[in-house]
C-alpha positions as CSV (number, residue, x, y, z in Angstrom):
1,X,11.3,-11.8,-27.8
2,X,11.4,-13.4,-24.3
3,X,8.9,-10.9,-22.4
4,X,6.4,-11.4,-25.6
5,X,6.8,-15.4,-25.1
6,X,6.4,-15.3,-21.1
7,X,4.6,-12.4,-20.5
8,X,2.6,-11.1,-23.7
9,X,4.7,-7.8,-24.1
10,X,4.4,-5.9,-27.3
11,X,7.3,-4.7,-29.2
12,X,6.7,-0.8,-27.8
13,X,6.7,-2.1,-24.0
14,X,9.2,-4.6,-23.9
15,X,11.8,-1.6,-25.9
16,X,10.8,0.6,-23.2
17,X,12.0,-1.7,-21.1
18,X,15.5,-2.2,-22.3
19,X,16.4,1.3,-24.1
20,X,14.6,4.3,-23.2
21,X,15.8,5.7,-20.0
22,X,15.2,2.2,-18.4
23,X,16.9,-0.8,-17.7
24,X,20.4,0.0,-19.5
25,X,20.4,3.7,-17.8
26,X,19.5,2.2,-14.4
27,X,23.1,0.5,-14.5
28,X,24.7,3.7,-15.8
29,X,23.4,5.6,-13.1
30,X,23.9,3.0,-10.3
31,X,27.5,3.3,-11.6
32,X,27.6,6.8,-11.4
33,X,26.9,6.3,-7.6
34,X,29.5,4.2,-6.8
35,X,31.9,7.8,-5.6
36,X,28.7,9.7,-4.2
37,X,28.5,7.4,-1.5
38,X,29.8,9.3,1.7
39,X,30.3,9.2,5.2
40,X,30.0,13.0,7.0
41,X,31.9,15.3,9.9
42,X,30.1,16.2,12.0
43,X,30.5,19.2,14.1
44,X,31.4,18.6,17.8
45,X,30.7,21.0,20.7
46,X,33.8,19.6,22.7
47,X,37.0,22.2,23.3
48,X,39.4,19.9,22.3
49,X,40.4,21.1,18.4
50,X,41.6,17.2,17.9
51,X,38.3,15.6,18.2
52,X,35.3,15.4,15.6
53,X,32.7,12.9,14.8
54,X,32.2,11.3,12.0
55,X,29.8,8.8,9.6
56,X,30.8,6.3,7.6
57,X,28.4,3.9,5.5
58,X,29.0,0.4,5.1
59,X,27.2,-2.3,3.3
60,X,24.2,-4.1,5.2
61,X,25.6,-7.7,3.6
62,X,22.9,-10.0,1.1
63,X,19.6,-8.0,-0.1
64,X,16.6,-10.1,-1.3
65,X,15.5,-8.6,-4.0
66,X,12.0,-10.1,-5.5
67,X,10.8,-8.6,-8.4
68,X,7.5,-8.7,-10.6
69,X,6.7,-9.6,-14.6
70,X,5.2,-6.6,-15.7
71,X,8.2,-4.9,-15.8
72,X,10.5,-7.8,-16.5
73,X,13.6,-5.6,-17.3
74,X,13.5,-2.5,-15.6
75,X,12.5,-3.8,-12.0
76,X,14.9,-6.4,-12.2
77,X,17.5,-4.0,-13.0
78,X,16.9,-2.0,-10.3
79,X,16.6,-4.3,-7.8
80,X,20.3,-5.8,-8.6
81,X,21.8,-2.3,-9.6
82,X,21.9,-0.5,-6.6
83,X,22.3,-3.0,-3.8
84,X,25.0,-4.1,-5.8
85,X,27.1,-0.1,-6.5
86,X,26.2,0.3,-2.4
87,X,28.4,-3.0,-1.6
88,X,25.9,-5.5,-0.7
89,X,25.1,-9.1,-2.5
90,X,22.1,-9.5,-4.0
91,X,19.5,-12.8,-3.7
92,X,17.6,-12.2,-6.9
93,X,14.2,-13.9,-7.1
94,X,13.0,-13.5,-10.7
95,X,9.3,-13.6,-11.1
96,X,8.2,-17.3,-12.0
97,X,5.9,-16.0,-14.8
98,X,9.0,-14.6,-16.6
99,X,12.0,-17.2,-15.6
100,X,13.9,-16.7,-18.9
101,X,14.3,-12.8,-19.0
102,X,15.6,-13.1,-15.7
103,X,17.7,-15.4,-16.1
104,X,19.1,-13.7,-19.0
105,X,19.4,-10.4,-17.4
106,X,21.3,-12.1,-14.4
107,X,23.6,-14.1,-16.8
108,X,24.6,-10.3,-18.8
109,X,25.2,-9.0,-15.3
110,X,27.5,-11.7,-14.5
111,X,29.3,-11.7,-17.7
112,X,30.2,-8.1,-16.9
113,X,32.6,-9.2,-14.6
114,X,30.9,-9.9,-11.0
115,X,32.8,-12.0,-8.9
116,X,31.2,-15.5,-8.1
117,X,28.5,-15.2,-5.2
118,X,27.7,-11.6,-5.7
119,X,24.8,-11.9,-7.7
120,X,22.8,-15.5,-6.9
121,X,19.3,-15.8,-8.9
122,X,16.4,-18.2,-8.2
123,X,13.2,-19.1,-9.1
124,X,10.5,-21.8,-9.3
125,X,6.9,-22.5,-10.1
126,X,4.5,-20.7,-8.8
127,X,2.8,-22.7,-6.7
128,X,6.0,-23.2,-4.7
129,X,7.0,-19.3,-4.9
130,X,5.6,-18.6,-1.4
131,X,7.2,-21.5,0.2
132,X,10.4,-20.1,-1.0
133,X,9.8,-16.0,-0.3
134,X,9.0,-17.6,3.2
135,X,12.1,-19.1,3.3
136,X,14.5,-16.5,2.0
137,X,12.5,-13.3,4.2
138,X,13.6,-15.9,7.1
139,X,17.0,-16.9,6.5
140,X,19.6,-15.4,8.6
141,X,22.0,-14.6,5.9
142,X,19.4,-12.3,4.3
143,X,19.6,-8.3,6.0
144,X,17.1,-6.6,3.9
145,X,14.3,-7.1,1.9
146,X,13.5,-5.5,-1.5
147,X,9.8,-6.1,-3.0
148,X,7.9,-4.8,-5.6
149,X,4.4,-5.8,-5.8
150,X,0.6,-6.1,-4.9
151,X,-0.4,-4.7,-1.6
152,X,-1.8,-7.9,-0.5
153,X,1.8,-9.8,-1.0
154,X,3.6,-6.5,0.2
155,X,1.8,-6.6,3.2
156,X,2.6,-9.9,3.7
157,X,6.2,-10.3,3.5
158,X,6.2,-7.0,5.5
159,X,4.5,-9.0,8.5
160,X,6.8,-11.8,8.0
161,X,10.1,-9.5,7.9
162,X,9.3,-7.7,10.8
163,X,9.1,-11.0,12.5
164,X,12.6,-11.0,11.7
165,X,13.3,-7.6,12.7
166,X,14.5,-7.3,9.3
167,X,13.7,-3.8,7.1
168,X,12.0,-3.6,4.1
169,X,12.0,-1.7,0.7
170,X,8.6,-1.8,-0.4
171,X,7.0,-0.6,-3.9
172,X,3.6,-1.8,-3.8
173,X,0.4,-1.4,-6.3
174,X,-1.7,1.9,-6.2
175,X,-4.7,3.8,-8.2
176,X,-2.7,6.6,-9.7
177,X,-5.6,9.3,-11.1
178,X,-4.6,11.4,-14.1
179,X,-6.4,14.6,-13.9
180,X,-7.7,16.5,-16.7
181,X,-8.8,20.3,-16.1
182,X,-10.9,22.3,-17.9
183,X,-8.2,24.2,-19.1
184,X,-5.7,21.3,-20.2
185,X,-5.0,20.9,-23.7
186,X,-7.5,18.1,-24.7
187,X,-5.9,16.1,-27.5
188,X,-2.5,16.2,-25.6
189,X,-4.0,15.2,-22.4
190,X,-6.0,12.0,-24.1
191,X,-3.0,11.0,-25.8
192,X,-1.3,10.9,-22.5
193,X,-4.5,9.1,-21.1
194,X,-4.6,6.5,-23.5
195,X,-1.4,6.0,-23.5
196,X,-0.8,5.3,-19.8
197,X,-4.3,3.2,-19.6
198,X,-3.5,0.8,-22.1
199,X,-0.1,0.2,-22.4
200,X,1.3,-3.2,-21.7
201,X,-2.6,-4.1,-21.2
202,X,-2.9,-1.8,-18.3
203,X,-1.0,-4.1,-16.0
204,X,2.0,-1.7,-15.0
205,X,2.1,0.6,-12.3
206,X,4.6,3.2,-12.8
207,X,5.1,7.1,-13.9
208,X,3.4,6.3,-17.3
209,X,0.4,4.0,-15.9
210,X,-3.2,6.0,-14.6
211,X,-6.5,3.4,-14.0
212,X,-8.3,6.5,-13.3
213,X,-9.2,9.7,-14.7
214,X,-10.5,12.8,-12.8
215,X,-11.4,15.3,-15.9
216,X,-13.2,18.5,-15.0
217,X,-17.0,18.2,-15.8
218,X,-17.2,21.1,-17.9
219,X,-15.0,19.1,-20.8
220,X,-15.7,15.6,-19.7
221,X,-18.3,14.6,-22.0
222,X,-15.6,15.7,-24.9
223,X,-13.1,14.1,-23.3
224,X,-14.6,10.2,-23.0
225,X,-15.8,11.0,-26.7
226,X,-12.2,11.4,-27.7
227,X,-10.7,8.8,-25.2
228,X,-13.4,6.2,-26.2
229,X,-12.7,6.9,-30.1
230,X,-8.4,6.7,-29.8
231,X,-8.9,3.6,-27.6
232,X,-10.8,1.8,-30.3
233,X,-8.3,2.3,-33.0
234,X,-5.4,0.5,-30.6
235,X,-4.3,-3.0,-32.1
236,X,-4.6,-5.9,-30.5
237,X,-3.6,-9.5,-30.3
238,X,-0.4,-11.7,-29.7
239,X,3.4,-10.0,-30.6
240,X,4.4,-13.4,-30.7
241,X,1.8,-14.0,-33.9
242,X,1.0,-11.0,-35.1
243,X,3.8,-9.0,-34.7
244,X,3.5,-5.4,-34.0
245,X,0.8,-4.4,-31.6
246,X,-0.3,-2.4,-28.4
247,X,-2.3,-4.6,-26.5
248,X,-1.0,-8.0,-26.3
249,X,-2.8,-11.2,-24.9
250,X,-3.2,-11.5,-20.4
251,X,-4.2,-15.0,-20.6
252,X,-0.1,-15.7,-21.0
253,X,0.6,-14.9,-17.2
254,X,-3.2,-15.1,-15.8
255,X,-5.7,-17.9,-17.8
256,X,-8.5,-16.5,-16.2
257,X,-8.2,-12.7,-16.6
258,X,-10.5,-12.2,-18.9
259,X,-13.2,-13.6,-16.0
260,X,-11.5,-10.9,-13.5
261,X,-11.9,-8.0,-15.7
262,X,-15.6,-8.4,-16.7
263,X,-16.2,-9.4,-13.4
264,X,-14.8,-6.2,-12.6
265,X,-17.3,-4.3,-14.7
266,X,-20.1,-6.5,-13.6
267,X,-19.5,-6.0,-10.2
268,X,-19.5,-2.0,-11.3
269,X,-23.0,-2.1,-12.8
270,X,-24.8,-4.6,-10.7
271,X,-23.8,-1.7,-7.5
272,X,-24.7,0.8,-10.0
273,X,-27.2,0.3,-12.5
274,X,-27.6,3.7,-14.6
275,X,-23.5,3.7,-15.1
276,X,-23.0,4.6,-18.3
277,X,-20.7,2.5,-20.2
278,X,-18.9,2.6,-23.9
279,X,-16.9,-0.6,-24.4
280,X,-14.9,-1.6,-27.0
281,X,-13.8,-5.4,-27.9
282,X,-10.5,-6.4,-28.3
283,X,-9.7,-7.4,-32.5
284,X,-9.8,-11.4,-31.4
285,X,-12.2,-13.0,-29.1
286,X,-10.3,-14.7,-26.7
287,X,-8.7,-11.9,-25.3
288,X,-10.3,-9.8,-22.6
289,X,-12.5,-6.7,-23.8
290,X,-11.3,-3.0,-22.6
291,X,-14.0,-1.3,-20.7
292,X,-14.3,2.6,-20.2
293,X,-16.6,3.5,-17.7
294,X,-17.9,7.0,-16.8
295,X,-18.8,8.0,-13.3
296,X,-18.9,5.1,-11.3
297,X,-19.1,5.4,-7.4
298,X,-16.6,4.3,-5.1
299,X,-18.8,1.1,-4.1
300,X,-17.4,-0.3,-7.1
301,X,-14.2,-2.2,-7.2
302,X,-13.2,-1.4,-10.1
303,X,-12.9,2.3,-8.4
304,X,-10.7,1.9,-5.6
305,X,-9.3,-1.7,-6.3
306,X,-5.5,-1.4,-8.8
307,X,-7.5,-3.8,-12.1
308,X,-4.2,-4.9,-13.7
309,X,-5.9,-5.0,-17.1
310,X,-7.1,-2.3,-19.9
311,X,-9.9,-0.9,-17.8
312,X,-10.2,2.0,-17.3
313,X,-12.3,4.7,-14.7
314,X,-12.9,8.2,-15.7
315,X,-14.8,10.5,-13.2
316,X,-16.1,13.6,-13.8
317,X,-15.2,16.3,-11.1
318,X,-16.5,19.9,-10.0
319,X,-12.8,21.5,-10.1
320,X,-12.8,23.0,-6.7
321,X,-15.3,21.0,-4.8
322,X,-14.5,17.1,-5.8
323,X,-10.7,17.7,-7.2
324,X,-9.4,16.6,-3.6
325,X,-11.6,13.6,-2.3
326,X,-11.1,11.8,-5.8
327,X,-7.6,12.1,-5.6
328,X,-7.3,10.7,-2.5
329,X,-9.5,7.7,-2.8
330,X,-7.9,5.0,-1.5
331,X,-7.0,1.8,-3.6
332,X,-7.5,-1.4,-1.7
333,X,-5.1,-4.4,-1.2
């Protein structure tokens, strides 16, 4: 009930986050790790049959581990799971658009018996969220650095650790393409698409997210029929009102994100006139419409820029000629 108060989650995304194969596996596994964790012999080319060299691993000392909303649960436990199972403290810095899950995932952590110190979570609001990564990426105390986030901040607090000399761990946004071939089984394949371009709103970037599909011209037309038609049946509106639902509102993290995604598309058709567009509005007017767009070029933003909302590119593709360069298109910070 938390992530659909803070950060709009429907029922379907914020279980994903908890049960299946996610957040309470991540601690399972990190404590599987704990006796895997090995130093090494290493052969020597000395005479003397006494000697031999050897490895052994030893914690680095406090991590800072700063973590994003989209994926509340499952990021945060991450982040605190496997410093923690390697030996090393953990600074947690919960996302300030999500305080309370967070908090509350720190607080079962500690509960399970962490000694005092171990695990130390902050936050604050976010206009003072910089001033305080700034602060922490500085800090002598602090020996590593564990983000996951936008490019632009990534590359920021990158800059500002290596001021430090201090190593990063960095996950940072992208423009995963899901390609569709003219041989791929076409129902399965928009299931999958739909699926991973509007779930959550389209504002998570992991193995089940794509803001671009590459499908083979010789089935696209079919394809973008079926896509437009299984997107337009999604429900829509707030968990926290309506209950059950697959697109929830954006406006709870970002007020104006309903101006950033149709200036998305605007900026798309004002580069391009002759796209052709099917859109589809979301059930209630204040949230932010879902766009799917055919063929756009890459002068667009919306084509090489990650859109954090349910838009969605689908390019066609001669299968031998085009399948590389589309793949490789670069997404900008």
């Amino acid at each position: 009930m938390e992530t659909a108060k803070e950060v709009g989650a429907s029922a379907l995304w914020a279980g994903f986050n908890v049960q299946m194969e996610t957040s309470a596996n991540v601690f399972r596994e990190a404590a599987s790790l704990a006796t895997q964790i090995q130093g090494e012999t290493i052969p020597t080319d000395k005479s003397d049959t006494l000697s031999m060299e050897t490895t052994l691993r030893q914690p680095v000392g406090p991590i800072l581990s700063i973590v994003p909303w989209n994926g509340t649960a499952v990021l945060a436990a991450r982040a605190i799971a496997y410093p923690l199972v390697c030996g090393n403290t953990v600074v947690f810095k919960g996302s300030e658009f999500s305080p309370a899950t967070h908090a509350l995932i720190t607080q079962c952590v500690q509960e399970a018996g962490l000694p005092a110190g171990v695990l130390n979570y902050l936050n604050s609001s976010p206009d003072r969220s910089p001033e305080i990564a700034d602060a922490l990426i500085s800090a002598k105390e602090i020996r590593r650095i564990n983000f996951t986030g936008s490019t632009r901040v990534g590359s920021i607090i990158a800059q500002k650790a290596a001021q430090h000399l201090k190593r990063c761990l960095l996950e940072l946004g992208g423009k995963s393409p899901l390609i569709v071939l003219d041989d791929a089984d076409i129902d399965a394949a928009v299931k999958a698409a739909v699926f991973g371009s509007f779930l959550f709103q389209g504002q998570i970037c992991m193995e089940t997210s794509t803001e671009r599909l590459v499908v083979d011209e010789k089935i696209a037309d079919e394809f973008v029929a079926q896509f437009a038609e299984k997107a337009k049946r999604l429900s829509a509106g707030d968990p926290c009102v309506t209950g059950d639902c697959i697109i929830g509102p954006m406006e709870t993290v970002s007020p104006n994100s309903r101006e950033r995604i149709n200036g998305l598309f605007k900026d798309a058709i004002d580069k391009e006139p002759q796209l052709p567009a099917a859109a589809w509005p979301n059930v209630r007017s204040c949230r932010p419409r879902s766009w799917i767009t055919s063929n756009p070029t890459c002068r667009s933003t919306m084509e090489t820029r990650k859109p954090s909302g349910p838009i969605t590119v689908v390019d066609s593709l001669q299968r031998e000629t085009e399948g590389n360069s589309h793949c490789t298109t670069r997404s900008t910070p």
